[in-house]
N, C-alpha and C positions, 0 to 999 in steps of 0.2 A: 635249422639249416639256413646259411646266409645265400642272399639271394647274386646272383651272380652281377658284373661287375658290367654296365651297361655305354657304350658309346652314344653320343648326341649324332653321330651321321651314320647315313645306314638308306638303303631304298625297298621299296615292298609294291608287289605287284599281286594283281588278282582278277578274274574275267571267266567268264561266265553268262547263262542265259536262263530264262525261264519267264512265264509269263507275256509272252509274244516281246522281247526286249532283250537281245543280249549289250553285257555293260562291261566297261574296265577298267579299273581304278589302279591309281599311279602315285606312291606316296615318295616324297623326297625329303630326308631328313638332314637339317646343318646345326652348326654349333648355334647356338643365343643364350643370352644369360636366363633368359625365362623359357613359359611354354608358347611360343608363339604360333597358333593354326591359321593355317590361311586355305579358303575352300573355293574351287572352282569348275563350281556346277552349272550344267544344264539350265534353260530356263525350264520353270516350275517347280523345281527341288527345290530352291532358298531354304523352302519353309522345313525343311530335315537339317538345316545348318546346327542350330542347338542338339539335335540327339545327338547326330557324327560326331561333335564335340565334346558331348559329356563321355562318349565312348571313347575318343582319344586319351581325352585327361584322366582317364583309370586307368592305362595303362602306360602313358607318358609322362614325365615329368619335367624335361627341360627340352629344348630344340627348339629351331625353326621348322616347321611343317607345311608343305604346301601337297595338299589333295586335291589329285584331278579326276573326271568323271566323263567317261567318253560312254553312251546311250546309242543304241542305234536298232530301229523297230526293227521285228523278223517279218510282220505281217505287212501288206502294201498295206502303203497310206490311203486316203479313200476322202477326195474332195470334195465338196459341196461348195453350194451358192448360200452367202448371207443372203436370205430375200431382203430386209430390208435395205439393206445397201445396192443391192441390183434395182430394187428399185426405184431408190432415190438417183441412184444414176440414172440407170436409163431415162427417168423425167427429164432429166438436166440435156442427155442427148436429144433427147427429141425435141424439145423446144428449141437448144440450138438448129437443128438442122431446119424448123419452121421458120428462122429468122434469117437465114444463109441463105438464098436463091441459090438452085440448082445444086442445094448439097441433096446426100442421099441419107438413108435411113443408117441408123449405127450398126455395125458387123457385131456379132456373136462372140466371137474372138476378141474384138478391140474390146467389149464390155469387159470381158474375162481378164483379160491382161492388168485392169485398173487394181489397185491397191486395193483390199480387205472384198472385193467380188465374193473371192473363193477363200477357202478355208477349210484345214482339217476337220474331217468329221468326228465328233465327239460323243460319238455313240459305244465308249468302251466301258462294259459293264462293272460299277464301282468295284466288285469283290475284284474284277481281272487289275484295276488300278491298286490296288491296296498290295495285292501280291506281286506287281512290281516292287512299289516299294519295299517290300520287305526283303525281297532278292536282292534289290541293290545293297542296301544296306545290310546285309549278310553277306554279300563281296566285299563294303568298305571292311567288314573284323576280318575277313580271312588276311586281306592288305595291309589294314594294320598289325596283325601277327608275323606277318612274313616282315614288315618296316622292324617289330620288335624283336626278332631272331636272328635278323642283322646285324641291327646294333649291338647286340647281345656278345654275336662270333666279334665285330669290331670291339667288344670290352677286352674280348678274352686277350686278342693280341695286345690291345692298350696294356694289360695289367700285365702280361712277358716285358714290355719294353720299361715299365716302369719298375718293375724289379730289378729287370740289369743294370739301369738308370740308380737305382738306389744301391747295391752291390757297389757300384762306380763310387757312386760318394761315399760309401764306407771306408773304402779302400783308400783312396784318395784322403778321407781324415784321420786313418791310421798312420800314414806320411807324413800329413802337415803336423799331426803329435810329434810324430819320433826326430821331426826337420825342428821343431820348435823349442824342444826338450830342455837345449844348451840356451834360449835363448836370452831368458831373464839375467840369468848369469851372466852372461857374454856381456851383454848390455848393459848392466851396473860395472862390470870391470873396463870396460870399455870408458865408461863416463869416467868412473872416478880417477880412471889417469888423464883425462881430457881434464878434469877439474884440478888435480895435483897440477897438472902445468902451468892451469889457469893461476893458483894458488901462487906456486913462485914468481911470479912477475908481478901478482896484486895481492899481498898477504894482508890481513885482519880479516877473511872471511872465517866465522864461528866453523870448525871440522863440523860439531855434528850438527847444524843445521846442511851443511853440506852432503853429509850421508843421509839427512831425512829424504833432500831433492832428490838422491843419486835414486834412491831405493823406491822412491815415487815413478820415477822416468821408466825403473827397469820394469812397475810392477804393470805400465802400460805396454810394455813390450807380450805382456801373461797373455796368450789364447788360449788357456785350457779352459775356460768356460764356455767360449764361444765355443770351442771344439766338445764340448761336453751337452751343450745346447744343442750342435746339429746332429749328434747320436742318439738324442731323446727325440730328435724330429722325424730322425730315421726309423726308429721304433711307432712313432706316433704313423707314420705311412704306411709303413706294413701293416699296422691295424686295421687300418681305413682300408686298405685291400681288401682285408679278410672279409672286412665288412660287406662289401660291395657296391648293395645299391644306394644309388642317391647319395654321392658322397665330394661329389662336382666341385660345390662350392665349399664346404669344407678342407679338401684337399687345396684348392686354390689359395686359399688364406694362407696354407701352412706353407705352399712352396713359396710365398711372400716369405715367410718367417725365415725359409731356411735362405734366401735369397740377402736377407738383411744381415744376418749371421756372418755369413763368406765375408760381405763388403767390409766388415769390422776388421772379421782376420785379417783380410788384404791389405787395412788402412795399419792394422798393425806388427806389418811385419819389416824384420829387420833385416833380412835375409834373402840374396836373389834365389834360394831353392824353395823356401816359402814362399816368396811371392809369386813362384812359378807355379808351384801346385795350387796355390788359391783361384789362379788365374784357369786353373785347368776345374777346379772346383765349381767356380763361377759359371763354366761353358757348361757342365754337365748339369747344373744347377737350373741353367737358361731351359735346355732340351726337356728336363721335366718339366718347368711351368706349361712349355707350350704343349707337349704331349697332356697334360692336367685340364687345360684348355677341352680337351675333347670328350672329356667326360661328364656322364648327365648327371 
């Protein structure tokens, strides 16, 4: 069974509590030509940035990713004094106020207020931190799941539009055959009384080096290859559909191929209805690359 057909954009959500900590994580996914993760955590987590990541990339393959991490205790926080800092300060207060006439003794509160005084107390028993951890990071897969069931329903429509997309240019190359059909012909009859004119006014040119030109000119006017080129490209896309996943940048190359294909027909055609439908080929051509663009 092929695995289904996956968008690079898509968003995934998840929140949740346990272990005095509820958390919520926020995943946002865009096109990139690689897998690009970018994580922004909490101070202390860093050090989880390698696992989240190796968990991303088994189940990601291309995008930009940016994962957020909003933390917030359920339990009061619960203060404490650094002694050592209280009481290298306070030294420093009292000396000054022995050196200041008529100052007074430092307030309880002014100590408190100074920078690193106070401090969370760090008495949470190692098992209760560990099973934080583990909570959180049992929120980032449910988030990541839900970022991949996104993308997933965004393939599903990507791979409707690019069928119709391809339908289009079938249709559209069935045209340019049947508009093209007369045109080699047209085109050497057309020369060769361009050149019989030519002839009567400047005669010794050899006839049949003159049918060799006539029949070279008309054989560039030929798009059945190119049009025979883009129905094998059209074949080779509905494969890569069936196919589904991981199929981004392969497809990308190809819609270059079919892209290259059209600009030939269009350069050689002889005809304002051909050149109208190439023209119409080119646009429908255009909309697949950049819909191909969005897949991982």
């Amino acid at each position: 069974m092929t695995a289904p057909l996956s968008s690079m954009t898509g968003f995934g959500r998840s929140d949740g509590s346990g272990d005095g900590v509820a958390w919520a994580w926020e995943l946002r996914s865009v096109n990139a030509r690689g897998l690009d993760l970018r994580f922004r955590l909490p101070p202390g987590l860093d050090a989880q940035e390698p696992r989240l990541r190796e968990a991303a990339g088994r189940l990601l393959r291309r995008g930009s990713v940016t994962a957020s991490l909003a933390l917030r205790r359920e339990t009061p926080t619960r203060l404490v004094a650094d002694e050592a800092v209280l009481a290298h300060v306070l030294t420093l207060a009292l000396d000054l106020a022995r050196r200041i006439p008529g100052s007074s003794a430092p307030r309880a509160e002014a100590l408190m207020a100074l920078p690193g005084v106070l401090r969370v107390a760090s008495d949470e028993p190692e098992a209760g931190a560990a099973g934080q951890t583990e909570a959180v990071f049992g929120g980032f897969g449910a988030a990541l799941d839900a970022l991949a069931a996104a993308r997933r329903a965004e393939g599903a429509r990507l791979s409707a539009a690019l069928t119709a997309l391809l339908g289009e240019i079938s249709a559209l190359c069935a045209q340019a055959g049947a508009e093209a059909a007369d045109q080699p012909a047209a085109q050497r009859a057309r020369l060769l009384d361009n050149l019989q004119a030519l002839l009567r006014d400047t005669p010794g040119l050899p006839e049949e080096r003159i049918a060799q030109e006539v029949a070279l000119l008309a054989s560039r006017s030929d798009v059945r290859e190119e049009l025979e080129r883009l129905d094998s490209h059209i074949q080779a896309a509905h494969a890569l559909l069936a196919e589904g996943a991981n199929i981004g940048r392969r497809f990308d190359f190809l819609a270059q191929e079919f892209n290259r294909e059209v600009n030939t027909l269009c350069s050689k055609s002889a005809s304002a209805a051909l050149t109208a439908t190439g023209l119409r080929l080119k646009a429908a051509i255009e909309q697949l690359r950049e819909q191909v663009q969005n897949i991982e």
